[in-house]
MARLUM-956499 format. One line per 8 residues: number of its first residue (from 1); for each residue x, y, z of N, C-alpha, C. Coordinates in steps of 0.05 Angstrom, whole numbers, plus 5000, padded with zeros to 4 digits. Each point is the difference from the previous one (the first is absolute). Layout:
% MARLUM-956499
NUM = X:Y:Z:X:Y:Z:X:Y:Z | ... $
This chain:
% MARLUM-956499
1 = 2682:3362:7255:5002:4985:5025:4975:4983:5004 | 5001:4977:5005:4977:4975:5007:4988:5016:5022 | 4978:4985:4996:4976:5001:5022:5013:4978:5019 | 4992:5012:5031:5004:4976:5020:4977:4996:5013 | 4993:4967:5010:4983:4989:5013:4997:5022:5028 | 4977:5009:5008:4992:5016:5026:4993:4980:5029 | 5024:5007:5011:4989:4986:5029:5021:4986:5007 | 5004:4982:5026:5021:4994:5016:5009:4976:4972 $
9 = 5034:4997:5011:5003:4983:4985:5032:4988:5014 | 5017:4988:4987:5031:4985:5014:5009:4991:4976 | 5036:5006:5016:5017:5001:4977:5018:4977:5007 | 5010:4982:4993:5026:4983:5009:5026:5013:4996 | 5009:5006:5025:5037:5015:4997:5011:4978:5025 | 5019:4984:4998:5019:5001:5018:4989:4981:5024 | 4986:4976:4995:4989:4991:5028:4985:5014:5009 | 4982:5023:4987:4974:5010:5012:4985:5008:4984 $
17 = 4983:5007:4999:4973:5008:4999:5001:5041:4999 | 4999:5014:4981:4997:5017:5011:4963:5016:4984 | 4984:5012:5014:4976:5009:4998:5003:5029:4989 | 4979:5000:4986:4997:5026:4987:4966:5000:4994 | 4998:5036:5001:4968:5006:5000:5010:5017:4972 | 4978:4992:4973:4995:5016:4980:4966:5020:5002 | 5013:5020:4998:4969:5026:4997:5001:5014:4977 | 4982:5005:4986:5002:5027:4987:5004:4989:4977 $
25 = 4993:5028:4976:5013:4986:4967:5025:5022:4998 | 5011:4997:4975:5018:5009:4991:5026:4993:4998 | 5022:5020:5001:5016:5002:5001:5009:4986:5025 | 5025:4979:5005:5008:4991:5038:5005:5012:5006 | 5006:5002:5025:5021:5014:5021:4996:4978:5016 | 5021:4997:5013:5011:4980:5016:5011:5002:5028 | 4993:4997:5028:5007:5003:5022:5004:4987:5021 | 5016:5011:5020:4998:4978:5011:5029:5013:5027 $
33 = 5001:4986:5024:5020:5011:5015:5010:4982:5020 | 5027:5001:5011:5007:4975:5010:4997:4989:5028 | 4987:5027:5023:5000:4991:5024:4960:5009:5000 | 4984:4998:4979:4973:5007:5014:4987:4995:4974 | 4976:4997:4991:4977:5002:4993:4969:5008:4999 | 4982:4997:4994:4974:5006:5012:4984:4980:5001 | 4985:5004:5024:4996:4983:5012:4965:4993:4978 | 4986:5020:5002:4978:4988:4974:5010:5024:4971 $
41 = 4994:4978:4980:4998:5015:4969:5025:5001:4995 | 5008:5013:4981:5030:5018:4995:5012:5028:5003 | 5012:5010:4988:5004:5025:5001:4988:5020:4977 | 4998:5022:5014:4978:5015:4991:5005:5003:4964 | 4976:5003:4986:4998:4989:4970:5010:5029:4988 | 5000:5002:4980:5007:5024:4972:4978:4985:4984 | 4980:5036:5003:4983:4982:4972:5018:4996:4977 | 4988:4986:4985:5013:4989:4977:5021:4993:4995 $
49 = 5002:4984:5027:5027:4985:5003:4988:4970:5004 | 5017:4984:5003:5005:4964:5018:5017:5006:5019 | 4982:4998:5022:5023:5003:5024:5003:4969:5014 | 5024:4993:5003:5015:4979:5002:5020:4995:5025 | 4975:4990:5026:5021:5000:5026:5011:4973:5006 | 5024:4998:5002:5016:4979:5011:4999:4992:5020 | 4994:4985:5011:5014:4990:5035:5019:4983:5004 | 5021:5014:5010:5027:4988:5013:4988:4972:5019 $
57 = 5024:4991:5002:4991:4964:5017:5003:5013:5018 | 4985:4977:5021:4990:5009:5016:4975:5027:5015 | 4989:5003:4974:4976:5022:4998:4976:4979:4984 | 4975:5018:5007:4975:4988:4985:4998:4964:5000 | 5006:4995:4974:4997:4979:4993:5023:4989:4984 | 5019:5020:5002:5029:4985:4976:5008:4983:5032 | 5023:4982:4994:5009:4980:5019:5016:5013:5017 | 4999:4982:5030:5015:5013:5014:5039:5001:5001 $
65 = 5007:5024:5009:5033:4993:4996:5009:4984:5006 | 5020:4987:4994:5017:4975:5005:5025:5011:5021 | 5003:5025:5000:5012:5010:5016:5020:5027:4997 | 5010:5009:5009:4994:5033:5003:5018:5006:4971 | 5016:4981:4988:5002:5007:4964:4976:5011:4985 | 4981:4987:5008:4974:4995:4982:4993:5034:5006 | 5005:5019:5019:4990:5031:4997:5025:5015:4987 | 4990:5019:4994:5011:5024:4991:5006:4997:4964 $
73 = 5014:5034:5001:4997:4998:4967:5005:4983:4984 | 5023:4986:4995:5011:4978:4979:4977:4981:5001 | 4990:4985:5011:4977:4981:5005:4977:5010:4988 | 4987:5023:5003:4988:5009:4994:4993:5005:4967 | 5022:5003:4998:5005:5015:4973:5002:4970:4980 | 5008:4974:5006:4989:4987:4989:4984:4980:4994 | 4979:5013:5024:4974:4989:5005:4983:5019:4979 | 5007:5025:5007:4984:5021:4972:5004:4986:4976 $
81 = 5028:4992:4983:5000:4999:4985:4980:4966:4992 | 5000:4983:5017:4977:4973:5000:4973:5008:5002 | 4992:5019:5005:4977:5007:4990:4990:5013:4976 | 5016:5014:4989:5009:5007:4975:4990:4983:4981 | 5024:4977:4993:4995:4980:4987:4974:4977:5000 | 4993:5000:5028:4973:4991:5000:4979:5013:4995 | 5000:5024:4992:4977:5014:4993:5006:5010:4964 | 5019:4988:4988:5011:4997:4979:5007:5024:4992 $
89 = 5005:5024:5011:5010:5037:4996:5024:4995:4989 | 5012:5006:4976:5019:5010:4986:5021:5023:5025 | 4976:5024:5002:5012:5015:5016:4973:5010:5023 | 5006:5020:5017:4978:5013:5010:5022:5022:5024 | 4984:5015:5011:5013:5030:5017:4996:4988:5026 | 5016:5006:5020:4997:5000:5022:5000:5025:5010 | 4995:4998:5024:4994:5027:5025:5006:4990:5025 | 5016:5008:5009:5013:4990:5032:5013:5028:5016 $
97 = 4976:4995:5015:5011:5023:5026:5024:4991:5017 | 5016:5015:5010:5017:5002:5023:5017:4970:4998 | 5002:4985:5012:5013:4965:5001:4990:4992:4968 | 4974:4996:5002:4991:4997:4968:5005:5010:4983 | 5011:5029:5000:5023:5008:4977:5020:5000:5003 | 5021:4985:5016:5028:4992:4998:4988:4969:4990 | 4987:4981:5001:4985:4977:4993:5009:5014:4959 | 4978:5012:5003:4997:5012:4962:5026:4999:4989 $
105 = 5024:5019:5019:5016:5003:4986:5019:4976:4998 | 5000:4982:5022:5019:4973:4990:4978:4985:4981 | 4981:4995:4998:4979:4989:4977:5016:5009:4969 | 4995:5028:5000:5011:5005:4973:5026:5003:4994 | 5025:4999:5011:5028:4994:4996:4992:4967:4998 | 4994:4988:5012:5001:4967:5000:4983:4995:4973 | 4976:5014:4997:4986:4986:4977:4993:5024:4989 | 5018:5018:4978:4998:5017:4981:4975:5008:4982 $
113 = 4991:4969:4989:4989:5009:4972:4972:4988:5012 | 4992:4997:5020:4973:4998:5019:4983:5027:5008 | 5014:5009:4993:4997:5031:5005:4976:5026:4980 | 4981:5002:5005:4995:5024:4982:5000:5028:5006 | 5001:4993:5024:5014:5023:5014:4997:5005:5023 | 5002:5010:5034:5011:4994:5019:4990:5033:5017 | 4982:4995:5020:4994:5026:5017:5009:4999:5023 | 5019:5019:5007:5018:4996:5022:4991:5022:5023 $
121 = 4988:4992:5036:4991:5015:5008:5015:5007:5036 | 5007:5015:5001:5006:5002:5024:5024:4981:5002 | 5021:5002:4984:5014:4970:5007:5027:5012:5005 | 5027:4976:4991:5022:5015:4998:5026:4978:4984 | 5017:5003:4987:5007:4986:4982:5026:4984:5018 | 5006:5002:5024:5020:4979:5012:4995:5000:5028 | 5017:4991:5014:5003:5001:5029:5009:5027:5010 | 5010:5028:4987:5010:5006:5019:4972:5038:5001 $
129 = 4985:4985:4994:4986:5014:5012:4989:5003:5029 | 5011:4980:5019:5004:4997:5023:5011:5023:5011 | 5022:5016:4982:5023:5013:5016:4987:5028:4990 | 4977:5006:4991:4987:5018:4983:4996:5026:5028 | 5018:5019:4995:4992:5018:5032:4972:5017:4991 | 4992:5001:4981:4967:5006:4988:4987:4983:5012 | 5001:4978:5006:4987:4973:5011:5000:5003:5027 | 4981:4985:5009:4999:4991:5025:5024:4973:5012 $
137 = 5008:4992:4979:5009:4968:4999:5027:5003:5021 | 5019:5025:5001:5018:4991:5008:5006:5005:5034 | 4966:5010:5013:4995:5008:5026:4988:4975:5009 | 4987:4993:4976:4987:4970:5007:5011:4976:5010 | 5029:5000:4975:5014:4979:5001:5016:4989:5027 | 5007:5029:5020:5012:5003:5027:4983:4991:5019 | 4975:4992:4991:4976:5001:5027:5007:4970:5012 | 4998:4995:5025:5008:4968:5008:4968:4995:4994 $
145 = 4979:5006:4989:4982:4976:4989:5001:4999:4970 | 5012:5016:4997:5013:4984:4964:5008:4973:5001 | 5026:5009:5021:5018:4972:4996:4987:4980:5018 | 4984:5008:5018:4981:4971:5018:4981:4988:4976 | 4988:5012:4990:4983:4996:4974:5012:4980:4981 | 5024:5013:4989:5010:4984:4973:5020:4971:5018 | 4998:4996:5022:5017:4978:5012:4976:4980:5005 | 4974:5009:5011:4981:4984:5011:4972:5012:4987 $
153 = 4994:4998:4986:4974:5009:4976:4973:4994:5019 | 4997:4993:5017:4968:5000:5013:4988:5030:4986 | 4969:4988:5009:4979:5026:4996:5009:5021:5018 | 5007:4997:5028:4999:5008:5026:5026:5021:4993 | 5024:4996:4986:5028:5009:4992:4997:5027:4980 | 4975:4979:4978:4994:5020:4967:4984:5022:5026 | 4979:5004:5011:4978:5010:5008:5023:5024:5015 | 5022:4995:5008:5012:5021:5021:5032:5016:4974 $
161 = 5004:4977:4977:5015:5015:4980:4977:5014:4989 | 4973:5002:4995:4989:5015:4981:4990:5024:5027 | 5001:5002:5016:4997:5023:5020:5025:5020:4993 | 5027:4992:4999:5015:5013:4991:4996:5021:4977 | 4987:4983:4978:5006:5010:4971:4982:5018:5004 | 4969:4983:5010:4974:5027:4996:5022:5029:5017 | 5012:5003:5022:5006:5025:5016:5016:5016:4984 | 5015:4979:4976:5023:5019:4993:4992:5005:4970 $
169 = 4969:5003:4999:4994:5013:4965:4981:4987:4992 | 4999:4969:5011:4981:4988:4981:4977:5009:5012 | 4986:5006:5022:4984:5004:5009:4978:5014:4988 | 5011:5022:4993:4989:5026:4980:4994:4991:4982 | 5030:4992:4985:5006:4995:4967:4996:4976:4997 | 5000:4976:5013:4997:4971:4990:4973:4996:4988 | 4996:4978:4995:4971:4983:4986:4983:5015:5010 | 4983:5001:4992:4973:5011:5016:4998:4980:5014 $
177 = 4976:5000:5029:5012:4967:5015:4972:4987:4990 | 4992:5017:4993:4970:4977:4986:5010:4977:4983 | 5012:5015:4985:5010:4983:4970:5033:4973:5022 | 5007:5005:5019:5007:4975:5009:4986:4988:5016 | 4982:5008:5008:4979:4971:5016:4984:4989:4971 | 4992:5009:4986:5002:4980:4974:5023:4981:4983 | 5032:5003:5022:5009:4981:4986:5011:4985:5026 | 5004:4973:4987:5019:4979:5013:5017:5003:5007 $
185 = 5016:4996:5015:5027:5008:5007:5018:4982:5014 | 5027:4994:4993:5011:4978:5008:5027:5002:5013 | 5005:4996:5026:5027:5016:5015:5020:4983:4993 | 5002:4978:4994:5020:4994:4991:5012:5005:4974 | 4985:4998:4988:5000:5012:4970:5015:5026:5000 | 4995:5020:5009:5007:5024:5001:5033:5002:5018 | 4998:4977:5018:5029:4998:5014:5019:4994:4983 | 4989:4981:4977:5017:4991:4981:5012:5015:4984 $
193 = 4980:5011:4991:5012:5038:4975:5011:5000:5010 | 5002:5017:5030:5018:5024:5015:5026:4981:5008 | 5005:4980:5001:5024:4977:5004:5008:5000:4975 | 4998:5000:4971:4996:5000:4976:5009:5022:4984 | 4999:5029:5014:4999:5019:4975:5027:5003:5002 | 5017:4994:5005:5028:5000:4999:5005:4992:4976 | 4983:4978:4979:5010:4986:4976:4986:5026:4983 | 4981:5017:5012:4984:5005:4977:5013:5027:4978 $
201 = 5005:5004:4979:5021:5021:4995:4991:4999:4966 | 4983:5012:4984:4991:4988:4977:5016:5040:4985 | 5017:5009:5005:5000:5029:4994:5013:4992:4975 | 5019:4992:4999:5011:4996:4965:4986:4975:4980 | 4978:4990:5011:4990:4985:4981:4974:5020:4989 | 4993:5010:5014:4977:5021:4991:5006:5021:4983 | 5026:4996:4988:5016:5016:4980:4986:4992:4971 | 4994:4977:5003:5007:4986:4975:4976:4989:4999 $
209 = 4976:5016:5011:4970:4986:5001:4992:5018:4967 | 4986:4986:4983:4979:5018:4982:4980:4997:5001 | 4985:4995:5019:4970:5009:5004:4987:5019:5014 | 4980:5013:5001:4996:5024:5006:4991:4998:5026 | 5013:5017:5029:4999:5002:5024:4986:5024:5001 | 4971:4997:5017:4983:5022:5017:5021:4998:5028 | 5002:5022:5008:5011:5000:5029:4975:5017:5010 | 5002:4985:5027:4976:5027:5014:5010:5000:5029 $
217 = 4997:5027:5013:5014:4999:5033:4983:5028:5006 | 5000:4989:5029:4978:5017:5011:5028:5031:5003 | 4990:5024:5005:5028:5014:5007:5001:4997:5030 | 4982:4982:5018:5009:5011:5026:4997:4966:5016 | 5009:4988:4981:5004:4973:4998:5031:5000:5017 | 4994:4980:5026:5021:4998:5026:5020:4973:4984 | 4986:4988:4997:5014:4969:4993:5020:4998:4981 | 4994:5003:4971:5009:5003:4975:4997:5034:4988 $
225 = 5012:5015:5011:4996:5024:4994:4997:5016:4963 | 4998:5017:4995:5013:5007:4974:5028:4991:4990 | 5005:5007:5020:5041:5002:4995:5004:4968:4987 | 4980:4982:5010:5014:4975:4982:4979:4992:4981 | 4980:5018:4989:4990:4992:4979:5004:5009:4979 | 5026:5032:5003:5016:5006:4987:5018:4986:4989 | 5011:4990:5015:5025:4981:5000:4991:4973:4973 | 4963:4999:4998:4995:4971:4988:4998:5022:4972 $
233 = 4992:5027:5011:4987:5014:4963:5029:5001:4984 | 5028:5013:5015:5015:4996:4987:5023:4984:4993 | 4980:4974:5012:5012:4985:4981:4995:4977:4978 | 4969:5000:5000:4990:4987:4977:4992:5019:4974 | 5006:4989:4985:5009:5016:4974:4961:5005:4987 | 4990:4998:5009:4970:5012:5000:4980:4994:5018 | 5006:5017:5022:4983:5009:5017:4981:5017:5006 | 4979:5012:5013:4998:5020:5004:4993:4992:5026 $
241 = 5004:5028:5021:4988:5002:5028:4986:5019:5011 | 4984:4999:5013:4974:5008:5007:5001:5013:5034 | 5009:5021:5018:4995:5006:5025:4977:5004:5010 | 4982:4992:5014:4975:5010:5003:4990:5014:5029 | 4997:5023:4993:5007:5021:5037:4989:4992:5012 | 5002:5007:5022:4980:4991:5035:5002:4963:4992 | 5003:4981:4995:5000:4972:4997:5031:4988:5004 | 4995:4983:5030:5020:4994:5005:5000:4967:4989 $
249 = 5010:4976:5015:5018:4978:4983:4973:4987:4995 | 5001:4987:4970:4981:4983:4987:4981:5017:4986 | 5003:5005:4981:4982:5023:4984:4976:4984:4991 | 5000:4978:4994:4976:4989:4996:4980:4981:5019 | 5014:5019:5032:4977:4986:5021:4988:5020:5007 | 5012:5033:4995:4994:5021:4997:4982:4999:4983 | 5000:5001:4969:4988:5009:4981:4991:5028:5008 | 5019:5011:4990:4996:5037:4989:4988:4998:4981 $
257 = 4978:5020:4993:4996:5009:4978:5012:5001:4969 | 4991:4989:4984:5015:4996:4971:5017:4974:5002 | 5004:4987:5019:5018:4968:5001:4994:4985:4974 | 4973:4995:5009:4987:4973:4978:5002:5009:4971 | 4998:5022:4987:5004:5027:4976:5022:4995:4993 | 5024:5001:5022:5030:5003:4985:5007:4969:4996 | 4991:4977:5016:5000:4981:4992:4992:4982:4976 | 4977:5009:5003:4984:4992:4960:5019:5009:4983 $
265 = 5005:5029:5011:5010:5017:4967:5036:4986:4996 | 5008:4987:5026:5034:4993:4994:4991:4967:4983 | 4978:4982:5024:4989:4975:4979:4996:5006:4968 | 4991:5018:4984:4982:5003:4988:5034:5006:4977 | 5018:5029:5003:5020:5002:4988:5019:4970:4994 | 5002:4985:5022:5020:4978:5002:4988:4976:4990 | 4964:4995:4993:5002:4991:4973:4982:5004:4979 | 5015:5025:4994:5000:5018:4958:5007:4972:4991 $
């Protein structure tokens, strides 16, 4: 795998501009998520990796949306792949937590052989993990600031739908809240997914993936529980998955013990 230039840089996709921060040597990994970012640097490194953060339009410095098409996964996913090619990668790994790994998984059904292999964290492989009674999602979904939220996206709307979520699990189990006042965050963007995941449904294409999937899920993870990261281990034909106790949704804002270890060692097997 080539060496990549270190430091901010832009990709041409689609009438925009999209920005990316290169760190680190090695092996890529590639990230990136559709309603947030960070606000300085990227996301946290793997020694002896290249860690490789994306920014969705309307974040950082990639361009702003053209309008509410321009969020969510499909967009995303081929804004990843324009940075790709501008950084001349054959292939390279991504890592996408929660939204960012339903992002991963339409990336690699849409662009197969871009792939060296794919760390899937806290996520879930369609829409109907909404209806997940392990989840919080389907107490959520009844709340009238869900649906005030996804009709009228203000801050003022997100700020009283995310009161919801923290009461019913995330609170405990969500992000640590340090690690989201280090990111950006965009309410319309996020209104768009949740208006959106109705298309999202990648379960029989992930049949027919051959590259090698890390899954990782916290066990006490409210959002994306186990139960649907099961659902992703059996069905890509080389997976493995990883539960990690007491760590609830986003295992790598957590970082438990041994994370960055099992990561090298899945980089390191995937390219023998």
């Amino acid at each position: 795998m080539r060496d990549v230039k270190q430091g901010m840089g832009k990709a041409a996709s689609d009438g925009g501009d999209i920005a990316y921060l290169v760190e680190g040597e090695g092996p890529v990994i590639a990230g990136s998520h559709p309603y947030w970012a960070p606000k300085n640097g990227g996301y946290p490194r793997v020694s002896g990796c290249t860690t490789i953060t994306v920014y969705p339009r309307g974040f950082g410095r990639s361009s702003p949306a053209r309008d509410a098409s321009d969020y969510g996964f499909w967009r995303l996913s081929d804004d990843l792949d324009a940075v790709r090619k501008q950084l001349g990668l054959d292939r390279w790994f991504y890592w996408g937590v929660s939204y960012g790994g339903m992002t991963g998984q339409v990336y690699a059904v849409t662009y197969p052989h871009t792939l060296s292999g794919m760390i899937l964290d806290g996520t879930a492989p369609s829409w109907q993990y909404i209806q997940d009674t392990t989840s919080i999602w389907p107490e959520v979904s009844k709340s009238p600031e869900a649906a005030a939220f996804r009709d009228n996206p203000t801050p003022e709307a997100q700020k009283a739908f995310s009161a919801v979520i923290q009461r019913l699990g995330m609170g405990e189990w969500g992000f640590p809240k340090q690690g989201m006042i280090e990111q950006e965050q965009n309410p319309v963007a996020l209104a768009e997914c949740i208006r959106r995941i109705g298309e999202y449904d990648v379960r029989e294409e992930l049949t027919s993936l051959e590259i090698p999937v890390l899954i990782l899920v916290g066990e006490q993870d409210p959002s994306c529980p186990p139960s649907q990261s099961a659902i992703i281990a059996n069905a890509v034909p080389h997976a493995e998955m990883h539960v990690f106790p007491n760590v609830g949704h986003g295992v790598r804002f957590h970082n438990p013990p041994g994370l960055h270890d099992l990561v090298r060692r899945f980089v390191a097997r995937a390219t023998e």
